[in-house]
N, C-alpha and C positions, 0 to 999 in steps of 0.2 A: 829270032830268039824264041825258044820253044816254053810254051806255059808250061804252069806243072798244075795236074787237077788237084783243087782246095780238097779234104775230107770233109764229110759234114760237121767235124766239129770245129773247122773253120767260119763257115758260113754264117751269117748273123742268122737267128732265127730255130734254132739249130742248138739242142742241148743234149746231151751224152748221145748224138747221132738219132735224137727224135724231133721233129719238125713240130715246134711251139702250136699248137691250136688248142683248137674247144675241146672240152673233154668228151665232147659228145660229136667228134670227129670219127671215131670208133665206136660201136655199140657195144664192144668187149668193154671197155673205158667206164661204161656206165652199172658197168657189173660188179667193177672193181670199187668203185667209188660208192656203189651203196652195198656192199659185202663190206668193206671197211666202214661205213656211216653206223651201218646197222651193232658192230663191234664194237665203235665210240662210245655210241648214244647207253647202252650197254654197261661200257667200264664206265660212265661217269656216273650214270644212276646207282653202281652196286659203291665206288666212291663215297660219293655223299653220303648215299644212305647210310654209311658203317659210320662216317665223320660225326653225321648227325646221332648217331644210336650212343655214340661217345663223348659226345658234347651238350647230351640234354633236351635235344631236340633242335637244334640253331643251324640250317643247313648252311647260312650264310658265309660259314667260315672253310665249310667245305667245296664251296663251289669257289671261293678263290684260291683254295687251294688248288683242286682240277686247272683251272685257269691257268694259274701258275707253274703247274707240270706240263701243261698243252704249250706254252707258251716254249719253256726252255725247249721242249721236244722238236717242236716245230721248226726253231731257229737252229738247232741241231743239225736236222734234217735237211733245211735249205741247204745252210756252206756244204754241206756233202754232195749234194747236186746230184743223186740218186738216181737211178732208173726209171723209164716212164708208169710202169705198175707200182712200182714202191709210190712214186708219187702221189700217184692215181688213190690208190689203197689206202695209205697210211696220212700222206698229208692233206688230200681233199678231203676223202672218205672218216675216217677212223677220228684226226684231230679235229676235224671241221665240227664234226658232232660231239666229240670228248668236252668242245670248250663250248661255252657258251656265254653270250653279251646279253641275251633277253635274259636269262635266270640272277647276271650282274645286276640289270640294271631293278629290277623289279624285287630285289631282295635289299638292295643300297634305298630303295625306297620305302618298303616296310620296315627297318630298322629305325627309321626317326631321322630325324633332322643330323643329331649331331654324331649320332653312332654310323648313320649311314655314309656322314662325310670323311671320317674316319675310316670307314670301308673303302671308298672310293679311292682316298688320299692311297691308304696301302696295297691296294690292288693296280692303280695304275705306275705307282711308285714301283714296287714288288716287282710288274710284270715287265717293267722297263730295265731292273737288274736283270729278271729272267731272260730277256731275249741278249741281251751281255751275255750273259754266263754260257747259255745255247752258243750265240754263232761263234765263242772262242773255243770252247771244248767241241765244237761238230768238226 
């Protein structure tokens, strides 16, 4: 009985014909990843800033908001199952820096006790629709 050779995208390990490792298996990888970081960190600072210029001064609402577009994006991203530089770029790079959990958590803590729990409540509430909504529309 004569085998027949698997394609890579049989193979466990093995995604759109690119072998699963570190990102820092390629040096090109790390180019990609902070060309797209550098673009994140970027759109979510000009984000906020505009939310905040429009809300009083109160960044807190704009960085769940970020949150919550990083969030759908990402889940998007995944079911599609992308290419290894789209990955690279856009969902290490680009959303890794777009969102952020230290600006959540340190902004759910200067709001107070009961404002900040309210933040919390809708932001992981929120983000838990958002990644719904991402992996059925990606």
């Amino acid at each position: 009985m004569r085998r027949t050779a698997k394609t890579k995208a049989e193979i466990p390990g093995w995604v759109n014909g690119d072998r699963l490792r570190s990102p820092f298996a390629r040096p090109s990888d790390l180019v990609w990843i902070f060309a797209g970081g550098a673009m994140g960190a970027w759109a979510r600072y000009g984000l906020t800033s505009a939310w905040s210029s429009l809300q009083a001064g109160d960044p807190m609402w704009g960085t769940m908001g970020v949150n919550l577009l990083g969030t759908v994006t990402l889940a998007a991203l995944i079911v599609r199952n992308p290419g290894r530089r789209l990955r690279m770029t856009f969902g290490i790079g680009f959303l890794g820096s777009f969102t952020t959990f230290s600006a959540f958590a340190v902004e759910a803590l200067d709001a107070g006790l009961a404002r900040g729990a309210v933040y919390v409540l809708l932001s992981v509430g929120l983000g838990w629709v958002a990644v719904q909504i991402g992996a059925r529309t990606g």
